[in-house]
Each structure stands twice: as C-alpha cells, then as structure tokens.
C-alpha positions as CSV (number, residue, x, y, z in Angstrom):
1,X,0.0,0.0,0.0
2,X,3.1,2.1,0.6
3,X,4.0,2.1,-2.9
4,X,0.7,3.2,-5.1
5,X,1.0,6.1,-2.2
6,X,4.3,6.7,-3.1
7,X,3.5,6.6,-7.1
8,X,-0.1,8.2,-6.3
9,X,2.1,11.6,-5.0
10,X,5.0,11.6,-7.6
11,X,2.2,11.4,-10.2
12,X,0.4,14.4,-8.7
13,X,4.1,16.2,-8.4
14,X,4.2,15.4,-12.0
15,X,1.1,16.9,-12.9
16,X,1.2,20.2,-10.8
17,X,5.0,20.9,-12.2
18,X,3.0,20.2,-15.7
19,X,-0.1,22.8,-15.0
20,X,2.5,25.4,-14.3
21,X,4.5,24.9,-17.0
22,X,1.4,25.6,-19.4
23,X,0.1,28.3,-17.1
24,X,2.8,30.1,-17.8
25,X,3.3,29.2,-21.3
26,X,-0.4,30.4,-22.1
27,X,0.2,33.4,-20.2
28,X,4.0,34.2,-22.1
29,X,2.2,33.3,-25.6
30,X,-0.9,36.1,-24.4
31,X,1.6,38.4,-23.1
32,X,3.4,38.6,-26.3
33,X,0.4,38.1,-29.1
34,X,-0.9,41.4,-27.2
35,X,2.3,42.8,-27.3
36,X,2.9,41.9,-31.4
37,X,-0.8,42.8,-32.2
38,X,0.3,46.6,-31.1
39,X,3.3,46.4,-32.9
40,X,1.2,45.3,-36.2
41,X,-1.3,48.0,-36.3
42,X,1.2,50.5,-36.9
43,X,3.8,48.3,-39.0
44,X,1.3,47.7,-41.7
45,X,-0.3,51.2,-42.2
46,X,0.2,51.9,-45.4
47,X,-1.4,55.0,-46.6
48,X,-3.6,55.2,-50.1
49,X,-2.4,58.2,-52.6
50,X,-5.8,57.0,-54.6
51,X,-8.0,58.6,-51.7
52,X,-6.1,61.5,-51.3
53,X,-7.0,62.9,-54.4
C-alpha cells in the first residue's frame, strides 16, 4: 500500500509541475500576441495616394 502512495504523490508532483508549465506558457504566448498585435497596427499602415485625391 506504501507504494501506489508513493506513485499516487510523484504522479500528482508530475502533474502540478506540468499545470504550471502551461500556465505560464499560455500566459507568455498572451503576453506577447498582445504585445505583437500593437506592434502590427502600426507596422502595416500603409497609406492610399488613390483617396487623397
């Protein structure tokens, strides 16, 4: 019985360093698709001489 304890908590270890892990990756990847969305608005303004008329 001492053993599937022992598995039971190095599988829950396991699983909380692996929630983390993609906590942190979700919240890098928003971080910087916010931060690249800015970055696009004014990168791809290109302005229309066919209006200015």
């Amino acid at each position: 019985m001492d053993c599937v304890k022992k598995v039971l908590k190095i599988v829950g270890i396991v699983v909380a360093v692996a929630g983390v892990a993609a906590g942190i990756y979700f919240a890098v990847k928003k971080f910087l698709d916010k931060k690249n969305q800015a970055a696009d608005c004014e990168e791809n303004y290109v302005s229309c001489s066919c209006c200015e008329a």
